[in-house]
N, C-alpha and C positions, 0 to 999 in steps of 0.2 A: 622923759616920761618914765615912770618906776615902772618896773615889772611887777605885772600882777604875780598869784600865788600859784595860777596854774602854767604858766611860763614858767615859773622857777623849778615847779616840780617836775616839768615836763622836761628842760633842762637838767636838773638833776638826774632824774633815770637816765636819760641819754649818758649824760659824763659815766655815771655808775656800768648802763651796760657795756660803754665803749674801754672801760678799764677791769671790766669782768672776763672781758673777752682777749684782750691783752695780757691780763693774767695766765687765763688758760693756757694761749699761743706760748710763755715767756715758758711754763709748767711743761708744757711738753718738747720744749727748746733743752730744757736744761734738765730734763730725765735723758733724753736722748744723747747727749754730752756726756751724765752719766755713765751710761749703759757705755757709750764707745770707749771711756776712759776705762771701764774695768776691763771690755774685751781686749786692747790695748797690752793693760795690764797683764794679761791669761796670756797673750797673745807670746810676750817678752817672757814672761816667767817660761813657758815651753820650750821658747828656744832657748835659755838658759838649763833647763833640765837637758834638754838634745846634748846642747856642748858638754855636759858633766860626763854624759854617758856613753859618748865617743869615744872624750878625753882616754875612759875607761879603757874602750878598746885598745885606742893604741897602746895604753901603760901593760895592759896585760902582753900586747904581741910584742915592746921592747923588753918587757922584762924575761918572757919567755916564749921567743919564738917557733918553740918547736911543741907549740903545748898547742896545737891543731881544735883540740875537742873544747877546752879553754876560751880562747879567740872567739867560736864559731859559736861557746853560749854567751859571752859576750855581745855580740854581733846581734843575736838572735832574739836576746834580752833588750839593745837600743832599738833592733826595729821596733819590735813588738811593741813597746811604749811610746814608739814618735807615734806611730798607728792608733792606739788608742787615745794620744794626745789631740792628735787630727779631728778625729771624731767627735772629744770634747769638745774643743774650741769650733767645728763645725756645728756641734750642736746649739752652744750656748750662743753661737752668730745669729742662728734660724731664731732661735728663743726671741733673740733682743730684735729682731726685726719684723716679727711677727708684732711682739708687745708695740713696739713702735706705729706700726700699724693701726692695730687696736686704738691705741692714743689720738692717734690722727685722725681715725675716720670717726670717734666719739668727738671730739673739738668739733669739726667736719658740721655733723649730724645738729650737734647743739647751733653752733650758727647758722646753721640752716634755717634751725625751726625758730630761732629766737628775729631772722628777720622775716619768716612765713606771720611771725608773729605781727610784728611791728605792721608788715603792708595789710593784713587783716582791719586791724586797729586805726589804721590810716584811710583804707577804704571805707571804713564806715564814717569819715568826718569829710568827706569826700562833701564841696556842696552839690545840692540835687539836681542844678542845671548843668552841672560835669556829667550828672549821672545818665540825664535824662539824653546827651548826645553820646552815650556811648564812648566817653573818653578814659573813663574807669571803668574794669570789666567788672559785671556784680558779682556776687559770692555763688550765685549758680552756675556760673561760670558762662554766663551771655557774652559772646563775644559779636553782635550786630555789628557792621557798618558805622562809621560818624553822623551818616545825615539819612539814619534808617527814619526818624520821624519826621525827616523835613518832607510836605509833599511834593513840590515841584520835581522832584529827582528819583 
């Protein structure tokens, strides 16, 4: 038996929204990826500025141990940068998990409303003898009993 025109299209939006939505899901897979591979990134690069700036340390207190004032702005110089490094990469952590957020509860929201959609559209094709037992709730939101018309009950 061929498939009529509205089967195939009805078919068709299904394929389309089930790979619109898939899309989305891959879209916010692979920002997320993103994001973790640059803080990653930031993550190494800091610790790599730390070791330089150590390093520093110690080359000043071997090369002149008795240079106290030296040392101590050395010292004072690596903290002070891990410290303000901290804070970047705490910031830019909140940033990318907030966004992330963001992403997900938009995805979230949209498939929500796009199956609010569907059972809408579905209820209405609903046949009237479903209706008429209360086995589909109406859009007013009737929620009666199954055998509220029946009388014996």
């Amino acid at each position: 038996m061929p498939a009529t025109r509205q089967t195939t299209a009805t078919t068709d939006r299904l394929s389309d929204a089930i790979l619109e939505r898939q899309a989305g899901i891959f879209d916010v897979i692979r920002s997320a990826t993103d994001r973790n591979h640059r803080f990653t990134r930031s993550l190494i690069e800091s610790a790599r500025h730390g070791n330089r700036e150590w390093l520093e340390v110690g080359r000043r207190w071997v090369t002149r141990p008795t240079d106290v004032t030296g040392i101590y702005d050395a010292i004072a110089d690596a903290v002070g940068n891990a410290q303000q490094r901290t804070i970047a990469l705490s910031r830019e952590w909140f940033e990318d998990v907030v966004e992330t957020q963001r992403e997900n509860r938009q995805l979230l929201r949209q498939g929500i409303g796009d199956a609010r959609e569907v059972v809408e559209r579905a209820g209405a094709r609903v046949p009237q003898f479903l209706r008429r037992n209360r086995l589909v709730v109406s859009r007013d939101g009737d929620t009666a009993s199954p055998n509220k018309s029946s009388p014996d009950k």
